[in-house]
N, C-alpha and C positions, 0 to 999 in steps of 0.2 A: 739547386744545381746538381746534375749527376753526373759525377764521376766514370771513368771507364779504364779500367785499370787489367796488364795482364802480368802475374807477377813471375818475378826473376827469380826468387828463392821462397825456399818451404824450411818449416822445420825436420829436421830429424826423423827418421823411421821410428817409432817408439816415443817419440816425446809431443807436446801440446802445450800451445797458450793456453793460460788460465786468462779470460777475459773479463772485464766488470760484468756482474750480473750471475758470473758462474764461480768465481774467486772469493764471493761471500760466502760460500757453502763452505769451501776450505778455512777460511777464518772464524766460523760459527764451530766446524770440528776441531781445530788446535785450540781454540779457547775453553771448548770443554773438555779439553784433554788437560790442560791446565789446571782448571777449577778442581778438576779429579785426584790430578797428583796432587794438591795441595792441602786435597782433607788429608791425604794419605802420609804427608807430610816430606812426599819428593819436592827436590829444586833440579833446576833445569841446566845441564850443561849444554855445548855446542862446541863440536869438533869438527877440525876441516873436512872440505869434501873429497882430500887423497890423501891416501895415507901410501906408508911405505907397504911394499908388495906382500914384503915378508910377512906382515903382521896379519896378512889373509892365509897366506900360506901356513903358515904355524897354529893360527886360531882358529881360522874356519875349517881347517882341513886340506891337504894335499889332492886327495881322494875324493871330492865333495862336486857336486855340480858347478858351482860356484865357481872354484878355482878353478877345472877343468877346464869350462867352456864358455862363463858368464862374464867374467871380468871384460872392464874396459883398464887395462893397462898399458902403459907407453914408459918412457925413460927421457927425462928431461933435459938440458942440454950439459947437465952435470954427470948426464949417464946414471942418473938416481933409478932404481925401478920402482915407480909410483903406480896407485891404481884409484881411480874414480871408488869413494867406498860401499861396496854390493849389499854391505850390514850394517847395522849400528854398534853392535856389542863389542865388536874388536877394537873399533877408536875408543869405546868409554875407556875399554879394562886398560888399554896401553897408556893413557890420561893419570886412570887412577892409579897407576905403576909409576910412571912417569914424572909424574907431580908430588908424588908419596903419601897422599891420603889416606893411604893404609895404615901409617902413623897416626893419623886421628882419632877419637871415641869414634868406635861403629856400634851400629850400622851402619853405613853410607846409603841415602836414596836418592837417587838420580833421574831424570828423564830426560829426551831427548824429541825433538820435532826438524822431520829436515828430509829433503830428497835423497837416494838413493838411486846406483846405476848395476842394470844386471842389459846382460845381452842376451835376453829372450826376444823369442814370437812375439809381436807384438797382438792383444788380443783383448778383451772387455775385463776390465780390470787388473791386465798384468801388462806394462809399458816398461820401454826401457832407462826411462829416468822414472821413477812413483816417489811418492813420499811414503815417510813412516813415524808412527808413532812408539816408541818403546821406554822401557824402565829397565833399571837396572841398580840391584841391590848387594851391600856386598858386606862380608863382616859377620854372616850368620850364618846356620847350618841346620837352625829351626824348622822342622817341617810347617809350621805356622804361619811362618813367612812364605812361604810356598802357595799357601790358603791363603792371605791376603792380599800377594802381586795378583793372582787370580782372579780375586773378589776386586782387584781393583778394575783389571778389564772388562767384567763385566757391569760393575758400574758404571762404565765407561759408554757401555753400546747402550745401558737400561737413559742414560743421561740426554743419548741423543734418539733414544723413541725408535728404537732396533729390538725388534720380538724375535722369538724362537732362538735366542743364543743358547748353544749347547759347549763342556766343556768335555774334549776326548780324551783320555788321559790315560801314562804310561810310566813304567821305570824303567830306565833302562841300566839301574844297578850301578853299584862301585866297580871299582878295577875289578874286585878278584870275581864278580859277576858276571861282567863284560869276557874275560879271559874265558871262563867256563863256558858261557854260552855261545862265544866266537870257537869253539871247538867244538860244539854239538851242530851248530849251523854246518861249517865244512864237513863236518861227516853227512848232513842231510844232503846239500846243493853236490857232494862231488859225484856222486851214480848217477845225476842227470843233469849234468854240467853242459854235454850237447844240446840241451835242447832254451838252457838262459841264451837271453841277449848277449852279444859281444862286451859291451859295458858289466854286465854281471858277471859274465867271465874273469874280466881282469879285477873288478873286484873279490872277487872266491878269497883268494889267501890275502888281498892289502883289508881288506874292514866289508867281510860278509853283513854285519850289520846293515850296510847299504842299499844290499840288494834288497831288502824289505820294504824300502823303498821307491823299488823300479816301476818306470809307469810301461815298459813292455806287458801287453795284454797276457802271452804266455808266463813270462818269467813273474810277473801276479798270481800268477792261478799257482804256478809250484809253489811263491813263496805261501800262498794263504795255508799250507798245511805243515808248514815248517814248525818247527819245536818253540814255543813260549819263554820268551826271556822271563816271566814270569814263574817259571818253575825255576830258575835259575839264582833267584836274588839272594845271596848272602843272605844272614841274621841282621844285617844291623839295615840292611838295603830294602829287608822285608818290613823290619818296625816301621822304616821312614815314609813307606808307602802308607802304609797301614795308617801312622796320623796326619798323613796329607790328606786322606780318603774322610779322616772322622773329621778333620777341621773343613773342611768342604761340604760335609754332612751339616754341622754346628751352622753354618751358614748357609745352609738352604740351595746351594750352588746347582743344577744336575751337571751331573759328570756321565758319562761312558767310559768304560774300561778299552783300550783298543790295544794291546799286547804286539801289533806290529806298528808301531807310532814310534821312529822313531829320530824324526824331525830331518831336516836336511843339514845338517852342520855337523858335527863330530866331537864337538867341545864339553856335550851335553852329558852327566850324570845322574843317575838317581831320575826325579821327575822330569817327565816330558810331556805336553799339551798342546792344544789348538783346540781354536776360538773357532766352532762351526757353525753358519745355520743353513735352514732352510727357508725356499723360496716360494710359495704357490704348491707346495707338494714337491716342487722338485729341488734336489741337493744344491744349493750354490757356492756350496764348499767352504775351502778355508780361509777364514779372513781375521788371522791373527796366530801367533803361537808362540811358545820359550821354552823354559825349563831352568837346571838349575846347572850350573859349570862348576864345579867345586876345585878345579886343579887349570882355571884359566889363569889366574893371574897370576901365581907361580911359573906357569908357563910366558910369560911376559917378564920376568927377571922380577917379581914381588913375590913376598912371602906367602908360604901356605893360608889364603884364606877365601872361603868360600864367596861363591857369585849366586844370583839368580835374577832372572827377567825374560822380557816379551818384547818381542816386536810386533805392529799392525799397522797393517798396510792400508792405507787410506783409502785409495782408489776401490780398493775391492768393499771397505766398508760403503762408499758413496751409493757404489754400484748398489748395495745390499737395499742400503737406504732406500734408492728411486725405485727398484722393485716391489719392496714393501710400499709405494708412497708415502713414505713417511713425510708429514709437512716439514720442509726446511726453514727455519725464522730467518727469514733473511731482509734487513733495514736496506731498501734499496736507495730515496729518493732524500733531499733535501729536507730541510725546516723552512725555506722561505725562498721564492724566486721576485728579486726585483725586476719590475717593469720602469721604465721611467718611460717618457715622452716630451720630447725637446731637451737641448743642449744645457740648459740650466738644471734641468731635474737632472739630466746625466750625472751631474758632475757634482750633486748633489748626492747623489746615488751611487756614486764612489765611495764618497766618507760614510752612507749609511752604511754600505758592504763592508765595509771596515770594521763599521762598530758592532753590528749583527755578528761577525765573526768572533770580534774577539770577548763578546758577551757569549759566546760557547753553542751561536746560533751558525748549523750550516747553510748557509747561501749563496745565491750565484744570479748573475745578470745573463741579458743579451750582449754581445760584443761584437753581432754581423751587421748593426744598423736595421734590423726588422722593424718593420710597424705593430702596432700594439695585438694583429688578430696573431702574428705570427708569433711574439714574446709569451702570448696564452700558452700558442702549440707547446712551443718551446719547454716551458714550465711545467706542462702534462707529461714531457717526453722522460724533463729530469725527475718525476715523481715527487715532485715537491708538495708540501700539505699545506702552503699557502702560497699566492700570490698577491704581493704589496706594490698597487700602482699609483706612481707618485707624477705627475703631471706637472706645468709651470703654473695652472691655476692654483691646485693642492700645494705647492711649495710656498707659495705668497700668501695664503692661510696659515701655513702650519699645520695641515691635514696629510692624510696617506690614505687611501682606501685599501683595506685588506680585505681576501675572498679568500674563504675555506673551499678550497681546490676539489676537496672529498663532497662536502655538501651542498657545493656551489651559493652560499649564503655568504653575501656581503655586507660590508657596512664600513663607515668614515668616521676614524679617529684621530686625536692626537697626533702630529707627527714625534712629538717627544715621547709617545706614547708605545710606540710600535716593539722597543724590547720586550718593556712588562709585558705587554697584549703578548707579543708570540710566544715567551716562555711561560704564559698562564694558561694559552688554549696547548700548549703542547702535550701542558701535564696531564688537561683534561680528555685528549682526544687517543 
């Protein structure tokens, strides 16, 4: 029968069903996002999807794209000001504040899998609901651990058969580095202030830092000759660089040095990164980044102790994925599709679905009344790797005929037989 249908509602500008057949590839990448934190020895927390306003405001930054123009925020009928969350980092550190984990033996390692909302363009791997993957570490000040949140994302892409990952990477110094070089920048940007973007303007005196950030074509070209936060870094901002760089060395990582990297958030001290590759010869950009927050969680009402983590954006890894084709393992189809034929096998074919299930066999019947050419189709559609048809002649034997769906070879067993048989060809096939 066909259907003819015109529909009433759509979803969202920026969002998408994930439908069977496409939602396996999302569950194939959080399971190996899993398996990864777990050598590394993260556990998984899960935090709402709004948080209060403020905690973007103060965390991610005033000044930040984010809070500017991205937020999906509203006030609930408490007149709370709430915001759908744009990041992850900001719920962990207010959790780990919150809760007082900070009292605990640290380090803390944490990870986190879950949608995200920003009010962008919507475009090939930036939507306005995505998911993300991130960690977050907190308790240490170790440049080592720097090198191994690191080396964990990229085990992360090497896990799901992602070539060409490269690591960019930056400091962008303590306070009294920041301070320094937030003075040398204003004396650069202010003799040709006329000629930045409006956005880089208002940024000059609130966090020049930003503007190195600007995607304006002109206000790029001035910043790329701007002064190097790298000549800037305090003594103790230069050591930390310097053993992030030999422990990335130690582990074989590549990295690029990129001195204007210096992430979109504000929270960010000392190291800054992103996870980039390439496509066919051509850039496909960033698809992942962090660094290290050493004065966040203090800023959340906890004590002085240092953060550090990444966030990665799923969609643009998928993207990366199908570009490279990378093969995706994806288990689509059943273990066994019952056929019956006549009202007695039905109902016989009931209790066998039963037991096939709860022997840890997935299965499934006809339930439109098809005849046996269409229960075939049927069972080709759901990708099953066997069909078991059981008739009233076969039921009054105590037979089942089973057909290897993949090789089309049949043959007539046991009806008591039919678990053992299907979980002995499963293991074999």
């Amino acid at each position: 029968m066909k259907y003819q249908a015109s529909p009433k509602y759509f979803v969202p500008r920026g969002t998408d069903d994930l439908l069977p057949g496409e939602v396996e590839k999302w569950q194939w990448m959080e399971e190996t996002a899993r398996k990864i934190c777990r050598l590394y020895g993260f556990r998984e927390i899960r935090t709402p999807l709004f948080e209060h306003t403020e905690i973007y405001q103060r965390g991610v930054g005033e000044a930040t794209d984010i809070v500017e123009k991205e937020m999906y925020s509203f006030h609930d009928r408490g007149e709370r000001a709430l915001t759908l969350r744009p990041e992850g980092t900001a719920g962990v550190v207010r959790s780990f504040v919150e809760k007082k984990v900070f009292a605990d033996p640290q380090p803390t390692k944490w990870y986190y899998i879950g949608p995200m909302f920003r009010y962008e363009n919507p475009q090939a791997g930036r939507r306005r609901q995505f998911h993300q993957f991130g960690v977050e570490v907190f308790g240490s000040a170790d440049p080592a651990l720097d090198a191994e949140v690191i080396a964990l994302g990229m085990h992360f892409y090497q896990a799901l058969g992602l070539e060409d990952v490269r690591v960019e990477i930056n400091s962008v110094g303590d306070q009294e580095t920041r301070e320094r070089y937030r003075k040398r920048l204003i004396d650069y940007f202010e003799p040709v202030k006329d000629s930045l973007s409006k956005e880089a303007r208002e940024r000059l005196y609130k966090n020049p830092l930003r503007i190195l950030d600007s995607k304006d074509p002109k206000t790029k070209e001035i910043a790329m000759e701007a002064p190097s936060i790298l000549d800037d870094l305090s003594e103790p901002a230069r050591q930390h660089f310097e053993q992030v760089k030999s422990y990335l060395d130690a582990l074989e990582i590549p990295y690029v040095i990129n001195d204007r990297l210096v992430r979109g958030l504000d929270y960010y001290t000392h190291t800054a990164f992103e996870f980039m590759v390439d496509v066919a010869g051509a850039q496909a950009g960033t698809i992942g980044g962090g660094g290290r927050y050493n004065g966040l969680v203090e800023e959340f009402g906890g004590p002085e102790m240092p953060g550090f983590g990444f966030g990665i954006g799923l969609e643009r890894v998928l993207l990366a994925l199908e570009e490279q084709k990378v093969e995706i393992p994806v288990q689509k189809g059943i273990d066994c599709y019952l056929i019956t034929i006549g009202e007695k096998a039905k109902t016989a074919g009931v209790k066998w679905l039963k037991a096939l299930r709860e022997a840890g066999i997935a299965a499934d019947q006809d339930y439109l009344g098809r005849k046996m050419k269409a229960q075939f189709k049927a069972a080709d559609r759901s990708h099953a790797r066997f069909a078991a048809i059981l008739g009233e002649d076969e039921l009054e034997q105590g037979k089942i005929n089973v057909k290897h769906l993949g090789s089309g070879e049949q043959e007539t067993i046991e009806l008591e037989q039919l678990i053992p048989y299907i979980k002995a060809n499963i293991r074999r096939r």
